[in-house]
py3Dmol code that shows the C-alpha trace and the ligand (Angstrom):
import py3Dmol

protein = """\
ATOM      1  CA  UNK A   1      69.963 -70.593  58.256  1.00  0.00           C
ATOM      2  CA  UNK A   2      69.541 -69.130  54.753  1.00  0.00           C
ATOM      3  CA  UNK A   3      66.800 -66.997  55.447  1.00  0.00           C
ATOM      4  CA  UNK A   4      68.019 -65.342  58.802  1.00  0.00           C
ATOM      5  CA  UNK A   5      71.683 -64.236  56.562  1.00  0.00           C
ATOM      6  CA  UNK A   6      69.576 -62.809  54.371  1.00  0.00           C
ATOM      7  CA  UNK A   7      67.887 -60.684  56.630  1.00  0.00           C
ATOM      8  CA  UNK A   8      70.869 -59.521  57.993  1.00  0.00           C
ATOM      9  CA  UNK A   9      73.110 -58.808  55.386  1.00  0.00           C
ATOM     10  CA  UNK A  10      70.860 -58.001  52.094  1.00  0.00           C
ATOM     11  CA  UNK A  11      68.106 -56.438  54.279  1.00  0.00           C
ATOM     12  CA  UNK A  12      68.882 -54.757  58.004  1.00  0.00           C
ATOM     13  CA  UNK A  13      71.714 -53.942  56.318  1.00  0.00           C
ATOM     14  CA  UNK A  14      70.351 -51.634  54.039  1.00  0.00           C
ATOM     15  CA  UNK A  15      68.603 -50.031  56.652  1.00  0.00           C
ATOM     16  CA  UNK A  16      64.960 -52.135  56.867  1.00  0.00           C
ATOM     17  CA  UNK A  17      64.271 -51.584  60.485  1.00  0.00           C
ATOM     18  CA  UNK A  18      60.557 -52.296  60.773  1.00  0.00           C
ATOM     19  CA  UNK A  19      60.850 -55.439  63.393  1.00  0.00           C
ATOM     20  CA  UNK A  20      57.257 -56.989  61.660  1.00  0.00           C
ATOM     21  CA  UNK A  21      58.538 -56.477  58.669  1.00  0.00           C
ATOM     22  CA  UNK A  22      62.063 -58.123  59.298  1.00  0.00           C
ATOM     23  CA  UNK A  23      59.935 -61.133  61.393  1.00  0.00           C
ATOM     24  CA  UNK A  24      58.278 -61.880  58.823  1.00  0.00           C
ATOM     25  CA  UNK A  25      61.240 -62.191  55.905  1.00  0.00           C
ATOM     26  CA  UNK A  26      62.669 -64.264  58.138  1.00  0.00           C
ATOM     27  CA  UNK A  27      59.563 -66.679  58.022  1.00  0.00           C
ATOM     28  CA  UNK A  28      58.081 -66.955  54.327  1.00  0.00           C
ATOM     29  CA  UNK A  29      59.436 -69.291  52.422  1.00  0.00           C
ATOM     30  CA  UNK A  30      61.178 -67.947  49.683  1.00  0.00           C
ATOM     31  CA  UNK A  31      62.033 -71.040  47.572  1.00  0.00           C
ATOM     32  CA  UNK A  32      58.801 -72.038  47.070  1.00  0.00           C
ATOM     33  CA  UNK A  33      58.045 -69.276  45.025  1.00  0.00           C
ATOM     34  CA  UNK A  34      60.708 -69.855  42.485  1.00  0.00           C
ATOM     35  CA  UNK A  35      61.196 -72.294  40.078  1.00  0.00           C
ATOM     36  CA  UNK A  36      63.016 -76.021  41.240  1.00  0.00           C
ATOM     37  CA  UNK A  37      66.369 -75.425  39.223  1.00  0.00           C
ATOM     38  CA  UNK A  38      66.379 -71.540  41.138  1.00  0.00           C
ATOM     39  CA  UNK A  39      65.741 -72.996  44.341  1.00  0.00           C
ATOM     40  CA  UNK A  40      69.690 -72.908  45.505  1.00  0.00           C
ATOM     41  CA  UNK A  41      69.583 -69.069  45.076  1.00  0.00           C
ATOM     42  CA  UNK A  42      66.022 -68.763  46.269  1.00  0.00           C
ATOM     43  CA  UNK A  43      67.669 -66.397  48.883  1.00  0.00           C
ATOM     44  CA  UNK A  44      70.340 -64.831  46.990  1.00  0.00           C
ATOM     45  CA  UNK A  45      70.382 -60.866  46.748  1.00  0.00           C
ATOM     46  CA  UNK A  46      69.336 -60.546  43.111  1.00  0.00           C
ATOM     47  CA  UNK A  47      65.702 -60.994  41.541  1.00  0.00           C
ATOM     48  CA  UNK A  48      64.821 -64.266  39.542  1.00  0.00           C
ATOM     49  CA  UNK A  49      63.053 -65.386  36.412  1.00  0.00           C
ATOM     50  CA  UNK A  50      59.584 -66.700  37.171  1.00  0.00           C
ATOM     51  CA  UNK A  51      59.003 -67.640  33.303  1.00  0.00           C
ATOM     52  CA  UNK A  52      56.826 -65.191  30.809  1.00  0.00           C
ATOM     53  CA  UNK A  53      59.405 -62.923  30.865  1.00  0.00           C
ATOM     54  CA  UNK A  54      58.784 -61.930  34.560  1.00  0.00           C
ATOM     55  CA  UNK A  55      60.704 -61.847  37.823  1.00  0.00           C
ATOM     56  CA  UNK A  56      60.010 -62.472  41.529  1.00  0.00           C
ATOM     57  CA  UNK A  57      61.627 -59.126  42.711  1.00  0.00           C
ATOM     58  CA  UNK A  58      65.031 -58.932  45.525  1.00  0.00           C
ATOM     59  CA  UNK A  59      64.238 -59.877  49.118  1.00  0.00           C
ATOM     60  CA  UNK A  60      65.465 -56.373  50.287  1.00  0.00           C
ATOM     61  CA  UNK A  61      63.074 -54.338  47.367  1.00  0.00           C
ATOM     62  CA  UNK A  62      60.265 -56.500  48.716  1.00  0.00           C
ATOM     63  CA  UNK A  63      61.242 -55.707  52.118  1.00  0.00           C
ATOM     64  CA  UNK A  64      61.716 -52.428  51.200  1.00  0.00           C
ATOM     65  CA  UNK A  65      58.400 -51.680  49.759  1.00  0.00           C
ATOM     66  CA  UNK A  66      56.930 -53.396  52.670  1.00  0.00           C
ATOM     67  CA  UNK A  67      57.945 -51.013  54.926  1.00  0.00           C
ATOM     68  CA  UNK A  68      57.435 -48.367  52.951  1.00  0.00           C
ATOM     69  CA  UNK A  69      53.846 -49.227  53.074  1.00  0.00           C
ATOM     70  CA  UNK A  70      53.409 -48.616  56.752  1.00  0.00           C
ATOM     71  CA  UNK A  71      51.423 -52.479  57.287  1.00  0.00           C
ATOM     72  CA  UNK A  72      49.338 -52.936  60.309  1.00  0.00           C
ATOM     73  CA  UNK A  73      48.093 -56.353  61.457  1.00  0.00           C
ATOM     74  CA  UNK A  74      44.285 -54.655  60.578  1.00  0.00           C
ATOM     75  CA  UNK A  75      44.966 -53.673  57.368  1.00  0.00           C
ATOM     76  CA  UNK A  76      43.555 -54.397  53.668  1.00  0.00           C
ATOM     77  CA  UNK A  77      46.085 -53.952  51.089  1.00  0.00           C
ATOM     78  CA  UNK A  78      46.356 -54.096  47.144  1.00  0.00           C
ATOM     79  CA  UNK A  79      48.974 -55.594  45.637  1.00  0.00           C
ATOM     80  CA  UNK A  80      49.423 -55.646  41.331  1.00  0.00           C
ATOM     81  CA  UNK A  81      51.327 -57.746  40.057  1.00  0.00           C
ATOM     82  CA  UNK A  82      51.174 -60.835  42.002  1.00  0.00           C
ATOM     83  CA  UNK A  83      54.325 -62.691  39.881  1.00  0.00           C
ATOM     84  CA  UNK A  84      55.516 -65.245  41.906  1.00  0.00           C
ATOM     85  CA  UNK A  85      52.979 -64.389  44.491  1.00  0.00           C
ATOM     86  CA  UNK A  86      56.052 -63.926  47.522  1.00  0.00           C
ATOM     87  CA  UNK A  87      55.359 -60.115  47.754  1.00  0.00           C
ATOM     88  CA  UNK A  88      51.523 -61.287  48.357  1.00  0.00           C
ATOM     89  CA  UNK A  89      52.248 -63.748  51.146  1.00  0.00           C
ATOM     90  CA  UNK A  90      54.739 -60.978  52.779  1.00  0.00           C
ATOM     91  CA  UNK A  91      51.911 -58.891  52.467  1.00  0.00           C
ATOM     92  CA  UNK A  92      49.471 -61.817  53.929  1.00  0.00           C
ATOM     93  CA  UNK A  93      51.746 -62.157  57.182  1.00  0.00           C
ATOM     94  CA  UNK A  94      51.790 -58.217  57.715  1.00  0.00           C
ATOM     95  CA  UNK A  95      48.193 -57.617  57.077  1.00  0.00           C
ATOM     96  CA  UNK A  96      44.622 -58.835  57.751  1.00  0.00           C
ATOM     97  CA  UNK A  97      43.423 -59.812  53.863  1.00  0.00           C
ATOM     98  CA  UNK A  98      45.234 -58.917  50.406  1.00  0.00           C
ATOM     99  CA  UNK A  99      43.954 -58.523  47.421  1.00  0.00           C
ATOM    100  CA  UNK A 100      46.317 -59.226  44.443  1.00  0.00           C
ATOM    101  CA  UNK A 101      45.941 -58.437  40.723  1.00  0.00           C
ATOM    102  CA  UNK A 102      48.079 -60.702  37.960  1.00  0.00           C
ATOM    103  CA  UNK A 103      47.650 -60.340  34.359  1.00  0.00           C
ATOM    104  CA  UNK A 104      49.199 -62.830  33.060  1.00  0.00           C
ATOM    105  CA  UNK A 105      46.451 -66.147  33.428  1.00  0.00           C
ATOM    106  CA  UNK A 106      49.354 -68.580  33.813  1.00  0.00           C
ATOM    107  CA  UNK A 107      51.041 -66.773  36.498  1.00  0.00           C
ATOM    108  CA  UNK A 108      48.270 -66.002  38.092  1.00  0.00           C
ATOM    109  CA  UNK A 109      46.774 -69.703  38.013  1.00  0.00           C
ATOM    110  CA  UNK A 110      50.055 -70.948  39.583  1.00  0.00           C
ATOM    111  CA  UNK A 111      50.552 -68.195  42.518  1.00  0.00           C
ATOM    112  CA  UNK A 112      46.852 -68.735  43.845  1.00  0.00           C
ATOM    113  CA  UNK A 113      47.108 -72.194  43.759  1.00  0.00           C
ATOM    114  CA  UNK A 114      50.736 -72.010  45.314  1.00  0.00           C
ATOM    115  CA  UNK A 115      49.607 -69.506  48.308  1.00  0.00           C
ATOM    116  CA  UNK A 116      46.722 -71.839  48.930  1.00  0.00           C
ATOM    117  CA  UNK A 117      48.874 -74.656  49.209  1.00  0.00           C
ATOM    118  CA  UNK A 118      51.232 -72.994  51.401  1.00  0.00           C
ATOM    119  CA  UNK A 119      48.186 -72.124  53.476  1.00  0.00           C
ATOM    120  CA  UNK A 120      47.993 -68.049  52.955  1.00  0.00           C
ATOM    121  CA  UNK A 121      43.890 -67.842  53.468  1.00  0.00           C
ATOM    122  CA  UNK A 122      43.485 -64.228  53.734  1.00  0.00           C
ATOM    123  CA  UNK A 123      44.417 -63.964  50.362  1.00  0.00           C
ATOM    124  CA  UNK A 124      42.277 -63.402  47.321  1.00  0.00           C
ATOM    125  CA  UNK A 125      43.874 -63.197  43.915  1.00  0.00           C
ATOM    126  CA  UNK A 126      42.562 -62.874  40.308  1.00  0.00           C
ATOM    127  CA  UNK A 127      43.701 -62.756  37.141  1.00  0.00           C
ATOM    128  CA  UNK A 128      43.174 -58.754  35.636  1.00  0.00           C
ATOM    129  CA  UNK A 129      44.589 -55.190  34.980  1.00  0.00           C
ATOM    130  CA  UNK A 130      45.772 -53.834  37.864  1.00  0.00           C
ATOM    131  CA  UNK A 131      45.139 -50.187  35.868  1.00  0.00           C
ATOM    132  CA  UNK A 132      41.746 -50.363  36.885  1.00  0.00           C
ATOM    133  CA  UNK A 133      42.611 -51.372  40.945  1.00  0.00           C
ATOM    134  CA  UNK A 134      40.110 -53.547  42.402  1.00  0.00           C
ATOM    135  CA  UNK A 135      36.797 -50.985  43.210  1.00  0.00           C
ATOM    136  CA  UNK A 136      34.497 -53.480  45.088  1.00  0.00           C
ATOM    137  CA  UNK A 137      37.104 -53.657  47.695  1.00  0.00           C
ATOM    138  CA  UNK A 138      38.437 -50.214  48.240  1.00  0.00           C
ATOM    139  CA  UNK A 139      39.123 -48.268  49.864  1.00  0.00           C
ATOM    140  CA  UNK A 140      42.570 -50.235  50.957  1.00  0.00           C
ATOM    141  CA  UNK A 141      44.594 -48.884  53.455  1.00  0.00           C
ATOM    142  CA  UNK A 142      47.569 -49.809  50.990  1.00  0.00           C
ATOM    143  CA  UNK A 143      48.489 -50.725  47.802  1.00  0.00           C
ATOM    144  CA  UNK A 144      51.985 -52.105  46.684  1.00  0.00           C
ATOM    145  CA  UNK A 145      52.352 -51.930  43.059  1.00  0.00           C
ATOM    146  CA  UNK A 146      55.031 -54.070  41.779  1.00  0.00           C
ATOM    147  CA  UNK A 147      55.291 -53.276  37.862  1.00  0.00           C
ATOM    148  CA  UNK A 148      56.327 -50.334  36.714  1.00  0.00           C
ATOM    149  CA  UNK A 149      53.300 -47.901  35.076  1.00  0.00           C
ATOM    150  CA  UNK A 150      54.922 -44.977  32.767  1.00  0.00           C
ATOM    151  CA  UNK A 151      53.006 -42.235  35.488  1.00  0.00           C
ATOM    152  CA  UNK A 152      51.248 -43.310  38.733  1.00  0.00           C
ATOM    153  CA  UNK A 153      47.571 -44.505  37.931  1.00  0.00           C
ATOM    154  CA  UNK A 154      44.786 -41.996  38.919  1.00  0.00           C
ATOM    155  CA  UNK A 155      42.602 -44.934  39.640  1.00  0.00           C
ATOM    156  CA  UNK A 156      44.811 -46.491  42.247  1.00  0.00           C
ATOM    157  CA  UNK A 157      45.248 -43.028  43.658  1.00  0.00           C
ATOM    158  CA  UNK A 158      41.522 -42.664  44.598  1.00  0.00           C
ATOM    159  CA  UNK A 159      41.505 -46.286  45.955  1.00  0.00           C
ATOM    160  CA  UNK A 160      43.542 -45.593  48.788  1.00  0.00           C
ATOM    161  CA  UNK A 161      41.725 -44.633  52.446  1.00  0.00           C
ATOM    162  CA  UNK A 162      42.780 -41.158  53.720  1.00  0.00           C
ATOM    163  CA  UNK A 163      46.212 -41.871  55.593  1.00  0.00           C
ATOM    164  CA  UNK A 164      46.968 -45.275  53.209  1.00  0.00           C
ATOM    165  CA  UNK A 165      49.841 -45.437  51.174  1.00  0.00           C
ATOM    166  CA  UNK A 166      50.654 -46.387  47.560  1.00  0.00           C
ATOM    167  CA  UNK A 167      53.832 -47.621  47.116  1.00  0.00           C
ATOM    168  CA  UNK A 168      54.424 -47.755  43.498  1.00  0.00           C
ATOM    169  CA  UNK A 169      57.819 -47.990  40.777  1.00  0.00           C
ATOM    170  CA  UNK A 170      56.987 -44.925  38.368  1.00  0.00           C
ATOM    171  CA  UNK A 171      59.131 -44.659  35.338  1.00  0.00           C
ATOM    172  CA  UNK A 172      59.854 -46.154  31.957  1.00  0.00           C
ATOM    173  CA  UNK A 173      63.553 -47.621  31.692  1.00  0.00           C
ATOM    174  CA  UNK A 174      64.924 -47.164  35.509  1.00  0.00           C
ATOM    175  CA  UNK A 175      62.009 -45.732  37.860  1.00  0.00           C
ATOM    176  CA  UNK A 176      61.711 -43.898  41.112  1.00  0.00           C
ATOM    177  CA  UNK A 177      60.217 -45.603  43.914  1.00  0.00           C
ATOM    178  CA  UNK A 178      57.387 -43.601  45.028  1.00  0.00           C
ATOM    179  CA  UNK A 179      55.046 -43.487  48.092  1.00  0.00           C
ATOM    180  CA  UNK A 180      51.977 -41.697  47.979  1.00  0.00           C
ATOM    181  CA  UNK A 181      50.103 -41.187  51.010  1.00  0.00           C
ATOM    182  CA  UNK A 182      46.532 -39.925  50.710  1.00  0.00           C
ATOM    183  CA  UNK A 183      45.780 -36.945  53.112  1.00  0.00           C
ATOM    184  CA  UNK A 184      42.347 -35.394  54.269  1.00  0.00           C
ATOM    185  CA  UNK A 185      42.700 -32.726  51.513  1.00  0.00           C
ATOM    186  CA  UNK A 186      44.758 -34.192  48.950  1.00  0.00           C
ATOM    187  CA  UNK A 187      48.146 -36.705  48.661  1.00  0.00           C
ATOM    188  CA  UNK A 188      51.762 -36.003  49.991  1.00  0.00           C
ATOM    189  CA  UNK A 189      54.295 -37.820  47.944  1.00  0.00           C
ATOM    190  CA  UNK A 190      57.885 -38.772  48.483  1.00  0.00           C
ATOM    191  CA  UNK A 191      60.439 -40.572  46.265  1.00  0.00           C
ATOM    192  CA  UNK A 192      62.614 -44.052  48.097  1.00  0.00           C
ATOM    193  CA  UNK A 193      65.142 -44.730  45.780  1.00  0.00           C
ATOM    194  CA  UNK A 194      65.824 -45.984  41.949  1.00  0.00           C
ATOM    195  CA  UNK A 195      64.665 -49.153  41.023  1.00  0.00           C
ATOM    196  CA  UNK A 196      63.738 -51.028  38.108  1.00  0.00           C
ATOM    197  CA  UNK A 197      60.854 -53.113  37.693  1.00  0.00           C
ATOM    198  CA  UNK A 198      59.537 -54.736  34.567  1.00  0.00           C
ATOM    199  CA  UNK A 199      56.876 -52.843  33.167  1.00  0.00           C
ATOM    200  CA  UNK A 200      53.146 -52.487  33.948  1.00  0.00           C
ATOM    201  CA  UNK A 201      51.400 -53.179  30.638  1.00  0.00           C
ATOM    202  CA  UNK A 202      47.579 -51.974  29.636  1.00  0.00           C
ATOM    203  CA  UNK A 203      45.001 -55.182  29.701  1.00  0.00           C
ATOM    204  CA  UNK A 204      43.560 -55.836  26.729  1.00  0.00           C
ATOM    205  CA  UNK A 205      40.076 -53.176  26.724  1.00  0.00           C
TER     206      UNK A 205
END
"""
ligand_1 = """\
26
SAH
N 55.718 -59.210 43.216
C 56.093 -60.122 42.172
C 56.730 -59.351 41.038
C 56.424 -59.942 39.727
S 57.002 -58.991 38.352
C 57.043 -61.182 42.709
O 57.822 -60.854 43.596
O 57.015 -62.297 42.213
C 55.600 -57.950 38.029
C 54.329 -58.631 37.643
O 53.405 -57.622 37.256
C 54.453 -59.580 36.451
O 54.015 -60.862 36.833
C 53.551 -58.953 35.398
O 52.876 -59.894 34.599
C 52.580 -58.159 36.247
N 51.881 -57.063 35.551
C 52.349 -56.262 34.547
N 51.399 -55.376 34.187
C 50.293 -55.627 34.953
C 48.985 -55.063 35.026
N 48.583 -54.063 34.230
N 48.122 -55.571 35.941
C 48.490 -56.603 36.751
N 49.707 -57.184 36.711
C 50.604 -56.704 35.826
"""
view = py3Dmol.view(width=600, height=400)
view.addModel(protein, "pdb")
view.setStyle({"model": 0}, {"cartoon": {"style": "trace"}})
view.addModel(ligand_1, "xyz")
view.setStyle({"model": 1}, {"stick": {}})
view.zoomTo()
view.show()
C-alpha cells in the first residue's frame, strides 16, 4: 500500500528510525489533507499546494521534524503553522494534546474542521501568530515550528519545559533546521539539515 512505500523508501530510507514515529506515518491519512485533484500524489516525495500560497510540507521533513522533537505518548506539544493540519495529526498520534497556531483564517477554519472530522480530539487549534506561542498553555514539552521565522523567536524559546525541544526552520531564502533543547541553565542547540519552508510572517499588531 501507498503509505507503507512511502515509509520505506522516502522516509527509513533517509535514516528516520524512531519506530513511533515510522508507526504512525504509516497510519495518518495523508490524502485527506490535500486537495481532491492532489489526492493521486498525496504520498509522493515532494510537498503540495494547499491554496493561499501555502504547502503541506514532504512526508520525510514531517517525519523528520517529528523525530527530531523527541515525542512521548505524555507529551504537550506546539505546533505553528497548522497548513494542511497533517503535521498536527502526526503530532496528535505521537503525543497526549497539541496545540496548533494558523494564521491564515481560511486555513485554519478548514484544518480544525478536517482533524475533527477525521476524529483527532486531543487537538486544539486556533487561528493566530504563532510569534507570540500560545502562553496559557506552556510550558510544552515541544514545539514544531513549521514556517520559517528570519531568527528563532525568543518567545517560543521561553515556552519550552526544561529538557523540551523546539524544532524550528531558521533562515530567510533556504534555512537550517534547528533543534533547540532547553537545559536547566540555559539551551543547547544543534542544526539537522537545509530545508526550505515558506516563510513565517508577523500577525497583524
Ligand atoms: N505543517 C503544515 C505546513 C504548512 S506551510 C502542513 O504540513 O500542512 C506553513 C504554514 O505556516 C502556512 O499555512 C502559513 O500560513 C503558516 N504561518 C506563516 N506564518 C505564521 C505565523 N506567524 N503564525 C502562524 N502560522 C503561520
Amino acid at each position: 500500500m501507498q503509505r507503507e512505500e512511502m515509509v520505506r523508501t522516502q522516509i527509513a530510507a533517509r535514516g528516520v528510525t524512531d519506530p513511533r514515529v515510522l508507526e504512525v506515518m504509516r497510519r495518518v491519512p495523508r490524502h485527506r489533507f490535500v486537495s481532491d485533484e492532489a489526492r493521486p500524489v498525496a504520498y509522493g516525495d515532494s510537498p503540495l499546494s494547499i491554496g493561499h500560497a501555502q504547502t503541506i510540507s514532504q512526508p520525510y521533513i514531517v517525519a523528520a521534524m517529528s523525530e527530531a522533537a523527541a515525542i512521548s505518548a505524555d507529551h504537550v506539544v506546539l505546533e505553528i503553522g497548522t497548513g494542511s493540519g497533517y503535521q498536527t495529526a502526526v503530532l496528535a498520534e505521537l503525543a497526549r494534546t497539541v496545540y496548533s497556531i494558523e494564521l491564515i483564517p481560511a486555513l485554519a477554519e478548514r484544518a480544525a474542521a478536517n482533524l475533527q472530522a477525521i476524529g483527532y480530539t486531543n487537538v486544539h487549534a486556533r487561528q493566530g501568530d504563532g510569534y507570540a506561542g500560545w502562553p496559557e498553555h506552556a510550558p510544552f514539552d515541544a514545539i514544531v515550528v513549521t514556517a520559517a521565522p528570519p531568527e528563532v523567536p525568543e518567545a517560543l524559546r521561553q515556552q519550552l519545559r526544561v529538557g523540551g525541544r523546539l524544532v524550528v526552520p531558521v533562515g530567510t531564502d533556504w534555512q537550517e533546521l534547528m533543534v533547540i533543547e532547553r537545559t536547566p541553565t540555559g539551551y543547547r542547540e544543534r542544526t539537522l539539515m537545509p530545508v526550505r519552508f515558506v516563510p513565517m510572517v508577523r500577525g497583524p499588531g
